[in-house]
N, C-alpha and C positions, 0 to 999 in steps of 0.2 A: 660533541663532548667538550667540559670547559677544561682548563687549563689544573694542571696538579701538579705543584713540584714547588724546588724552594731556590735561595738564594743562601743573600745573608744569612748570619745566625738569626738576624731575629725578623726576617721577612719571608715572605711565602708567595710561590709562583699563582698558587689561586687565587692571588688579593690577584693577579693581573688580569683575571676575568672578570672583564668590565660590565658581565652581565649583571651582577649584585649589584652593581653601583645603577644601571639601567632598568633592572627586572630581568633581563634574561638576554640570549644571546640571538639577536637575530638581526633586521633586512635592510636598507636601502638612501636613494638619494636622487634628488632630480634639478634639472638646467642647465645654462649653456654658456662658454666661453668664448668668446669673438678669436682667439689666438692657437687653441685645443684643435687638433685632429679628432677622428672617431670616438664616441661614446663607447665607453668596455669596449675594445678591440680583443679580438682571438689572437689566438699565436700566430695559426694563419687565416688573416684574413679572408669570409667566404662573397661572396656576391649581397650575400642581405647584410655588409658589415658596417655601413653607412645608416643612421640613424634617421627618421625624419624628425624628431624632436631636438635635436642637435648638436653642438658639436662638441662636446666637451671628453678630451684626449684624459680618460682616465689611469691608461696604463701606455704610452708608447713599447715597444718592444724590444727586449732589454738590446739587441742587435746594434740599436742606431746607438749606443753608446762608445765613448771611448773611455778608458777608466786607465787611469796612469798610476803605474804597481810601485808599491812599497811607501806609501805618504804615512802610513802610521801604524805601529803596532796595534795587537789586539786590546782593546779598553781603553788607546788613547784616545782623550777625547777632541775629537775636525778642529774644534776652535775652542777660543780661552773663554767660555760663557760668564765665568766672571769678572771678564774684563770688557765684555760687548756695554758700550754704554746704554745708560735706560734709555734715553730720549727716544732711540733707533728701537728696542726693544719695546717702546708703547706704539711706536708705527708699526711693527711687525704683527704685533699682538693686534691695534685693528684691523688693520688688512686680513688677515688670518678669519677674523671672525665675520667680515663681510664676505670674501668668500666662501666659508662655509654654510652662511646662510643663504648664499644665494645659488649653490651648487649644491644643497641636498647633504651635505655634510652633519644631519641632525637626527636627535631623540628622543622620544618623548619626556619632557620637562614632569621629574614625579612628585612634582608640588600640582601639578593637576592631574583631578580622580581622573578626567576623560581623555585623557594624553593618551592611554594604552588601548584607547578603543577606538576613537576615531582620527582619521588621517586629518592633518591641519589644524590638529587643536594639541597646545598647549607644549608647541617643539621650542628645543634647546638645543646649540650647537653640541656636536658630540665632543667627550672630552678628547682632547689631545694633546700633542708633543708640538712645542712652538716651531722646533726645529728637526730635522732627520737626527735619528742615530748613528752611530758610525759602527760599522761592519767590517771585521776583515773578506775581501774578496773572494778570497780560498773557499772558506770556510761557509759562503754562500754559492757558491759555483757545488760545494759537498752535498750542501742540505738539497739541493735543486736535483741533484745527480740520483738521490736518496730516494725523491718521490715517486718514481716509476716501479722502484724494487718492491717497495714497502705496499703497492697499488697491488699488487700480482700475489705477494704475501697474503694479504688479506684476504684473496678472492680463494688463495688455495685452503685457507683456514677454515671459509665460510662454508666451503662444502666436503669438511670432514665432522658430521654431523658427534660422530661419536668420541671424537676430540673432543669437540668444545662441551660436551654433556659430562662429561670425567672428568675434564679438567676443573669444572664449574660445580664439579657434585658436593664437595664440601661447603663451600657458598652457601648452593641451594639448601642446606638442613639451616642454615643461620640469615641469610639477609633474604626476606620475601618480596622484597622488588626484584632481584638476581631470579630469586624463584618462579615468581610469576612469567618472566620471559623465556624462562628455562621450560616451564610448561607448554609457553605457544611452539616453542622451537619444537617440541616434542611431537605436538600434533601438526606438525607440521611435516616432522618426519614418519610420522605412523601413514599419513595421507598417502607417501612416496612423492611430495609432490614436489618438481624442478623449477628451478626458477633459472631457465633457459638464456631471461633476457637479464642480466647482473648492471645495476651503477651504481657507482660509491663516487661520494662527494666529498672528499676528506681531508686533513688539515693535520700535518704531523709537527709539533711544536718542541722548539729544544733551547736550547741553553751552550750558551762558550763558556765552559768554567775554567774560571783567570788560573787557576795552578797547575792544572794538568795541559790547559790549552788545547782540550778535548772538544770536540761539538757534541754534546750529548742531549738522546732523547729524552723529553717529559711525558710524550703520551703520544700517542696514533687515536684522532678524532674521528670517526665512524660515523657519529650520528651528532646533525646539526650545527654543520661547521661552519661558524658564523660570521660577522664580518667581512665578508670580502665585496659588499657593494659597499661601504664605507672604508676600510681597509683599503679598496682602490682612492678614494678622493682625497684621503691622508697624501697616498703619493702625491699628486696631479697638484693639492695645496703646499706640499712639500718645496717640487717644483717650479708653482709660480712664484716661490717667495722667494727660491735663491735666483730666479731667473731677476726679478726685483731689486733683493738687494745684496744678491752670491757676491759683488762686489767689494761692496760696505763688510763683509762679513768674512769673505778668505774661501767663498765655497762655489762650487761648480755644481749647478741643477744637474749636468747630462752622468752626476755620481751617483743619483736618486734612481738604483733599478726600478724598468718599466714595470707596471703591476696589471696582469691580463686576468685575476681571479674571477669577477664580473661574467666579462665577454665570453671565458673559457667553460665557467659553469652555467650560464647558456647553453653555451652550444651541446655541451653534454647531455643537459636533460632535451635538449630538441634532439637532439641524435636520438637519443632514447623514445622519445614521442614519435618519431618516424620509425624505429623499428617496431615499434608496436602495431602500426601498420592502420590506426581509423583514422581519418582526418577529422573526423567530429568529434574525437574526444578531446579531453581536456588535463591539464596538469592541476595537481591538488597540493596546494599548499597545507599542511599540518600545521596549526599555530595554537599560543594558547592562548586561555580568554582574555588576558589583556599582556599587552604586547609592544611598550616603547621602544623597541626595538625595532619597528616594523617598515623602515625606510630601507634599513639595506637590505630587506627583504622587496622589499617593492621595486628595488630597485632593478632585480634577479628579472621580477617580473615583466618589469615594462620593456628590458632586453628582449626577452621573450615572444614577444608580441610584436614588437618593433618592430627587430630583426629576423623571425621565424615565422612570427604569426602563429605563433603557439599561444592559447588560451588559458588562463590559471584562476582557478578558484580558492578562495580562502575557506577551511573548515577546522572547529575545532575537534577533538576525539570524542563529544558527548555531540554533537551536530553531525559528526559521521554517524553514530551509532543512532540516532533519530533520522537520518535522510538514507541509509547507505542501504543499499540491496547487491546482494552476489545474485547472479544468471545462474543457471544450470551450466552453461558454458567456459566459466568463472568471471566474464564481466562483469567488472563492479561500476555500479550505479549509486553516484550521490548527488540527490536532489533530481533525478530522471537525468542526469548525465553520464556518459559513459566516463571514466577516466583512465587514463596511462601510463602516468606514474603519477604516484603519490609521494610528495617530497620532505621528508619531516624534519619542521622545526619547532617541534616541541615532542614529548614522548620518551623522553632521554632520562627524567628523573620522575620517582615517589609522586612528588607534587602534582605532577599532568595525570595522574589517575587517581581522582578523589571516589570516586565508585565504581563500580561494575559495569559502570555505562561506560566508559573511558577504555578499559579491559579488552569490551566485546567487541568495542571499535578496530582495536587494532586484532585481534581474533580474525575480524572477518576479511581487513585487507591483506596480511597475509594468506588467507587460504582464495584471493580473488587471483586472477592471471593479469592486472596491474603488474605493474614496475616499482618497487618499491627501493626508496635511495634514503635509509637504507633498508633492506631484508631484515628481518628476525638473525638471520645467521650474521649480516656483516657488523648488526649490533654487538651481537656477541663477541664478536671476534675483536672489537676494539675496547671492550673489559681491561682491566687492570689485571687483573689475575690471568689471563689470556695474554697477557704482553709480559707479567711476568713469567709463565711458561715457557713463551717462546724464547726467553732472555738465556733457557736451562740448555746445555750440553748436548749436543745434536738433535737439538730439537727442530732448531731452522731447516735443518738438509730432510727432513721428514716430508716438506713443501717446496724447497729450493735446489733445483739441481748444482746450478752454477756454485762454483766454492767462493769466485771474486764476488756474488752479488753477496753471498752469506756474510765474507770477509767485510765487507763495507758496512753490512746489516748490525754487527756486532762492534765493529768501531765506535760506531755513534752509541752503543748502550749504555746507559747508567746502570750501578749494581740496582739486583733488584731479587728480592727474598721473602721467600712464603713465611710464615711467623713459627712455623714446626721446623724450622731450624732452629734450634737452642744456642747454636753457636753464633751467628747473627742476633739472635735476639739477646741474649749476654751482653753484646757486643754497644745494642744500642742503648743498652738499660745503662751502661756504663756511661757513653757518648750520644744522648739524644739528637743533640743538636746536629751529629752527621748526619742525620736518617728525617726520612718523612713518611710516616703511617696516612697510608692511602687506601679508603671503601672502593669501592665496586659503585661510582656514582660521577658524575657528568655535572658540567656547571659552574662550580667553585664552589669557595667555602666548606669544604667536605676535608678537608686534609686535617692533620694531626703534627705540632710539630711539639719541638724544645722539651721543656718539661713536663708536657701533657702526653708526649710518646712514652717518657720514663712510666708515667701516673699509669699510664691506658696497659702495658706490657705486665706492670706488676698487679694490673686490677686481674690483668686475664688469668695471670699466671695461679694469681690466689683462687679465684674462682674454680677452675681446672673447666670451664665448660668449651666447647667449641667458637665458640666467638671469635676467636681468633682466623678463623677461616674468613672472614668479613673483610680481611686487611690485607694486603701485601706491604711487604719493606721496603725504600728505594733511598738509596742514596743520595745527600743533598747535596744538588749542586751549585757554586760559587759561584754566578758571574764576577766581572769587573762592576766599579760602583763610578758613577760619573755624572758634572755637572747637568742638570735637562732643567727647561722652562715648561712647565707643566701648565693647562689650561683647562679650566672648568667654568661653567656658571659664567664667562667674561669673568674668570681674574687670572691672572697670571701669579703663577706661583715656582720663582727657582730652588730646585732643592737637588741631592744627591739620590740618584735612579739607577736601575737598572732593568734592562731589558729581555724579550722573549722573543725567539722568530718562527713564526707560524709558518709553514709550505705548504698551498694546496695544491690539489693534485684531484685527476677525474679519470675514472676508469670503466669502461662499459665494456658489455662484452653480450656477444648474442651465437650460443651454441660454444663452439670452437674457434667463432671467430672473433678476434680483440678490436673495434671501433674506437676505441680512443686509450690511450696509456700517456695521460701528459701533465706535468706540471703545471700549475697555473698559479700563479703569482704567490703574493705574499702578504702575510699580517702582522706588522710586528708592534708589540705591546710593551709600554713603559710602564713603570712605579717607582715612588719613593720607596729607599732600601731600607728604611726604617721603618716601614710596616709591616703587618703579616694582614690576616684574612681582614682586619679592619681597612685596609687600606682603598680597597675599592668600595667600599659605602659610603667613606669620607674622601672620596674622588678623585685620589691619586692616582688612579691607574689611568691610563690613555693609549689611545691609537697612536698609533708613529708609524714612522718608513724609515728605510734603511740608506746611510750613505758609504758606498764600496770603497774601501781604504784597500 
């Protein structure tokens, strides 16, 4: 799922999904550091946790840190960025971008057609943050806390088949991509068919809004939670440079929490690969037909293999639907391969289903005895209008027994409102700029803000037709706005940013029994606060890490 939510008045949390500015949200990064520990390390490290390709410590473990409490309020910004002199900031700035090219830290460059098809041609460092952002502690110790509850939530969702069809019914008469998948779910429950072996690979993204001093959610990522094999080397580039010149600058590297996303999402889908139980299948990459993105993807993979000796194939949704055979048994065969889980990263939006061929593909892995990360149900279940739901008045305790995990569940909530509230929707026609009109859609670029919420509420209202069912309401919220050296294309560019902190998180589950419930690292996304959806095509948004104040 891409990012949806806002900031400033006049910028928007989806400019910070950097897939628009790339093509789309997905994979990877490769090489080695003479000084770096383990390649993606797990939380805990297993016996295959040693790389032979080398040694590059993309995430130590946040454990080895010491982090010294109360250096700054929430938004203050670690150091005076406009007072760091430039000389020091054009050494910073190369260094940054030779390690990046030399540690996989890259994307495909969309000034070349062939960048998003084939590996080696036509890479660009990926955009980034010259420097870490600054974090309050707490409030990242909260979100980490957050990711296990929200892991279990989801899985409870996914198999109340007649929730998520009720809840989704009004949708389904008005957005026919909502519909088409409300369809598969459907045959999916007529079959009676279990999906015994459950992983979700997921990425919940929020926001510190500076007035309330709230950590508030933007969304729960379901499907195709991206970055986190570049999102790791953010950190790890982060690190060598204060390790470098944290002197010259006022900053301590061991502030930069460890990022284990990589190594952790690994292990997950091997864990998964192993309980499926063939040693000759394979794991299947979902991609689409062209794919700058495809390092941190690759990156997933060659962990994989490395470390597990787990096998992965790339297919796209019209290549499945040309190669893919279901057994009578329900293995599924693509290209005479068996597979195990199918992992998707693409399938998320309109766009990855240009025909009926695309359609049938995923028809047929859902009704295969594959693994699917995620299911038709965990899609659904990480919907906008499904997170609005669950945002309503005893609706969490319907899935959650515990009252402390609900109480946490709901602290972190942004308001969030169906559009058949008249009272809310008054309320935003009056005050657009509070509010953010948000579809049923993954990726970015899809949000509604400022005076185009006023425009879109009074179109629907005049019409009287159901289209409004296509939307939910949510609350914008304010970060803090603060100095950042932004980096695209080799320039270096200072401006006033604000930031997003992604938590991923891996959850499998086989019958009754739960095989992994764990956090795994972090993604955190910068932009200029002076844009909205433009801002990531014009390449202000970036990858960053976080530094624990």
């Amino acid at each position: 799922m891409g990012v949806g939510h806002s900031s400033l008045s006049s910028c928007s949390v989806d400019s910070l999904c950097i897939t628009a500015f790339i093509a789309q949200p997905k994979t990877t990064s490769f090489s080695n550091s003479n000084r770096q520990k383990p390649l993606f390390p797990t939380k805990k490290q297993s016996p295959f946790a040693v790389l032979k390709i080398g040694t590059l410590n993309c995430a130590r473990v946040a454990g080895e840190m010491e982090i010294e409490k109360g250096i700054a309020a929430a938004g203050k910004p670690i150091v005076d960025r406009h007072g760091i002199d430039d000389g020091l900031i054009q050494k910073i700035v190369y260094d940054a971008l030779v390690w990046s090219s030399l540690h996989g830290l890259l994307v495909g460059d969309r000034n070349d057609q062939r960048s998003g098809k084939l590996p080696g041609v036509g890479m660009v460092h990926a955009p980034i943050a010259l420097l870490p952002t600054s974090f309050p502690e707490s409030y990242w110790k909260q979100a980490c806390e957050l990711a296990p509850i929200f892991n279990e939530l989801i899985d409870r969702v996914s198999l109340d088949g007649k929730f998520l069809q009720d809840s989704l019914a009004r949708t389904k008469k008005v957005d026919a991509f909502t519909s088409r998948l409300l369809d598969i779910h459907s045959k999916i429950l007529e079959m009676n068919k279990k999906e015994e072996i459950r992983l979700g690979l997921h990425r919940s993204d929020y926001m510190l809004d500076e007035k309330t001093k709230l950590l508030l959610q933007i969304e729960f990522n379901t499907i195709s939670s991206s970055f986190a094999g570049l999102g790791c080397l953010v950190t790890d580039l982060h690190r060598t440079l204060l390790n470098d010149y944290g002197e010259d600058l006022g900053l301590d590297s061991k502030r930069i929490p460890g990022n284990t996303a990589t190594g952790q999402f690994a292990e997950a889908l091997a864990k998964a690969w192993t309980e499926y139980n063939n040693p000759r299948a394979v794991a299947m990459i979902v991609v689409q037909t062209e794919e700058r993105n495809m390092y941190d993807q690759h990156w997933l993979c060659t962990v994989l293999k490395e470390r597990y000796n787990v096998r992965t194939i790339r297919k796209t949704l019209a290549e499945i639907d040309s190669e893919g055979q279901l057994l009578p048994d329900g293995t599924f065969l693509v290209g005479g391969q068996a597979v195990a889980v199918v992992y998707f990263r693409a399938g998320y939006a309109p766009i990855d289903y240009p025909s009926e061929s695309e359609w049938r593909a995923r028809l047929l892995m859902e009704q295969s005895s594959a693994i699917k990360c995620p299911s038709i149900s965990y899609h659904l279940a990480g919907t906008k209008k499904i997170q609005q739901e669950l945002a309503k008045p005893n609706v969490l305790e319907r899935f959650l027994e515990s009252k402390e995990d609900t109480a946490k569940l709901r602290k972190c909530f942004a308001g969030l409102w169906s559009l058949v509230d008249s009272d809310i929707t008054k309320k935003a026609i009056e005050k657009p700029e509070l509010f953010v009109m948000k579809p049923q859609r993954e990726g970015g670029g899809n949000n509604i803000y400022g005076d185009d919420v006023k425009e879109t509420l009074l179109r629907l209202q005049k019409e009287g037709s159901e289209e409004d069912a296509a939307y939910i309401l949510m609350q914008r919220i304010f970060p803090a706005v603060s100095p950042t050296f932004l980096i695209r294309d080799g320039i270096c560019r200072k401006d006033h940013a604000i930031s997003e902190l992604g938590v991923y998180s891996a959850y499998l589950r086989n019958k009754e029994s739960v095989i992994m419930n764990d956090q795994c690292g972090y993604l955190m996304r910068t932009k200029v606060s002076s844009s909205n959806e433009g801002g990531v095509a014009a390449g202000f948004a970036v990858l960053d890490s976080i530094y624990l104040t």
